[in-house]
MIKOLTI-796718 format. One record per residue (C-alpha): x, y, z; residue number from 1. Coordinates in steps of 0.02 Angstrom, whole numbers. Layout:
BEGIN
X|Y|Z|NUM
...
REM end
This chain:
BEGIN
5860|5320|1413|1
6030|5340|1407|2
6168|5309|1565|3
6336|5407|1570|4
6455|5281|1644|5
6583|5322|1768|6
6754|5252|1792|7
6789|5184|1981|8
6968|5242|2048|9
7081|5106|2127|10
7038|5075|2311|11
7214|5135|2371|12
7290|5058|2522|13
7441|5183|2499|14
7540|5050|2531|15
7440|4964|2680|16
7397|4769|2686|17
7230|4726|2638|18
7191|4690|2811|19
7232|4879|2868|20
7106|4940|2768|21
6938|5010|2874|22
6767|5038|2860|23
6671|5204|2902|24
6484|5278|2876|25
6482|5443|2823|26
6321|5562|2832|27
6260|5656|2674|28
6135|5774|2757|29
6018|5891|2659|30
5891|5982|2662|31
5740|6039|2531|32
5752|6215|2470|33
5645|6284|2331|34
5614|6098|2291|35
5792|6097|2257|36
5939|5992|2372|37
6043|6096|2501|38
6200|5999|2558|39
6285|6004|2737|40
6482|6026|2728|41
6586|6028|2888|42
6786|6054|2909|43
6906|5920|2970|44
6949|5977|3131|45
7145|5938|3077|46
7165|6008|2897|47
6996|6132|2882|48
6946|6047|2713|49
6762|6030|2675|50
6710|5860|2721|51
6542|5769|2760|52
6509|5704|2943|53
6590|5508|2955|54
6644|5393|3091|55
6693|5203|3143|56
6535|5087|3152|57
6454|5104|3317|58
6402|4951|3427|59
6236|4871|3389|60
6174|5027|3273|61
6143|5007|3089|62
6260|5092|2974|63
6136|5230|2935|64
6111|5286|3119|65
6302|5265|3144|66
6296|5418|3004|67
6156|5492|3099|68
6268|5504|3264|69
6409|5559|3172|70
6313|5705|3091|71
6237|5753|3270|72
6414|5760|3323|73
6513|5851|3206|74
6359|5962|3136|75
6223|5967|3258|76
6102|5892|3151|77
5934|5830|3214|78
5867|5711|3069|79
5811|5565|3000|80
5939|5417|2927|81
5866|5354|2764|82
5935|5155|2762|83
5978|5173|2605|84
6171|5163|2549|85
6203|5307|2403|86
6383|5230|2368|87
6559|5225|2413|88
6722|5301|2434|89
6892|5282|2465|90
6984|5409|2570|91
7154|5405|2672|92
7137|5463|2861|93
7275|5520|2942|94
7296|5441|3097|95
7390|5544|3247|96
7575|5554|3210|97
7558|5566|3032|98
7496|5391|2973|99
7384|5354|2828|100
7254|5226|2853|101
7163|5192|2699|102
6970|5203|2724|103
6804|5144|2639|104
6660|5254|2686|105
6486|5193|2653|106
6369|5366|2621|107
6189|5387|2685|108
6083|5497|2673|109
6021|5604|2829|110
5873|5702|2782|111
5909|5850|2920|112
5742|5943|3014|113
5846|6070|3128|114
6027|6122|3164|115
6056|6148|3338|116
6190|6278|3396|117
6256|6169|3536|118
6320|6008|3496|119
6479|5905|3552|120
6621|5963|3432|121
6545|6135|3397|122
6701|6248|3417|123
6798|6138|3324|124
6712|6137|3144|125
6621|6239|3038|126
6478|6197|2939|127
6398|6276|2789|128
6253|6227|2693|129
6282|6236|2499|130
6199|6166|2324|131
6257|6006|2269|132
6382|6065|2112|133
6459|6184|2237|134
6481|6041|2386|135
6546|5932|2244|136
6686|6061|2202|137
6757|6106|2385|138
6753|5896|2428|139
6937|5811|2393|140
6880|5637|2353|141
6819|5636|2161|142
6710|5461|2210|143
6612|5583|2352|144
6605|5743|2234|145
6523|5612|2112|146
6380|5554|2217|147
6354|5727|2297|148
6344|5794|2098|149
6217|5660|2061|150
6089|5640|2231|151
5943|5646|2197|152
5805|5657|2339|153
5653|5590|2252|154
5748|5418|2211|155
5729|5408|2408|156
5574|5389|2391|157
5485|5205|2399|158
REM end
């Protein structure tokens, strides 16, 4: 068997101390099509990039039904969390007033049953659902486009 390393970029704190730096869980939901992955995408409500559904840690939830909120609020998506962390990435948010806040966001995966059309932050994102190598392409963060190249549903599995 043979394993095709890949090179970790730098945690950037674009120019933050160490102690600025913050935590999120983000949501990689999917769906099985044709026995094949479908990925969920939503926009940023500021810029319109593709992004996947992430948030702060919620109080007394576990970091994959932190994701699981976050994905019913910015996508709609009734689903299950799967405890499972896929990886991590490194992301700056913009904060209001222009401020970067350099972020770690944990990824798990939210295996999605339904969509529903009315949902808190609805008219201010679009969603789309897409194969993985397309998903990979419209993301910004090379670290996510990686582990949305290379999921893999049946590793889910126990």
């Amino acid at each position: 068997m043979k394993f095709q390393a890949t090179r970790q970029l730098p945690i950037s704190t674009r120019g933050a101390a160490k102690s600025e730096l913050r935590t999120q869980f983000a949501a990689l939901c999917f769906r099985i099509r044709k026995e094949r992955p479908d990925i969920l995408l939503v926009t940023s409500r500021g810029s319109g990039r593709w992004i996947v559904p992430k948030g702060w840690p919620q109080h007394e939830m576990t970091p994959a039904d932190s994701a699981l909120r976050e994905a019913w609020e910015e996508a709609g998506v009734r689903g299950q969390a799967i405890d499972r962390c896929l990886g991590l990435y490194s992301y700056a948010k913009t904060e209001e007033g222009g401020r970067a806040l350099p972020c770690l966001a944990m990824l798990y995966p939210i295996f999605v049953r339904d969509l529903a059309d009315d949902y808190p932050e609805a008219g201010e994102r679009q969603r789309s659902w897409m194969r993985p190598k397309k998903a990979a392409r419209l993301v910004e963060e090379p670290e996510l486009a990686h582990l949305i190249r290379n999921f893999d549903p049946k590793l889910l599995r126990p």
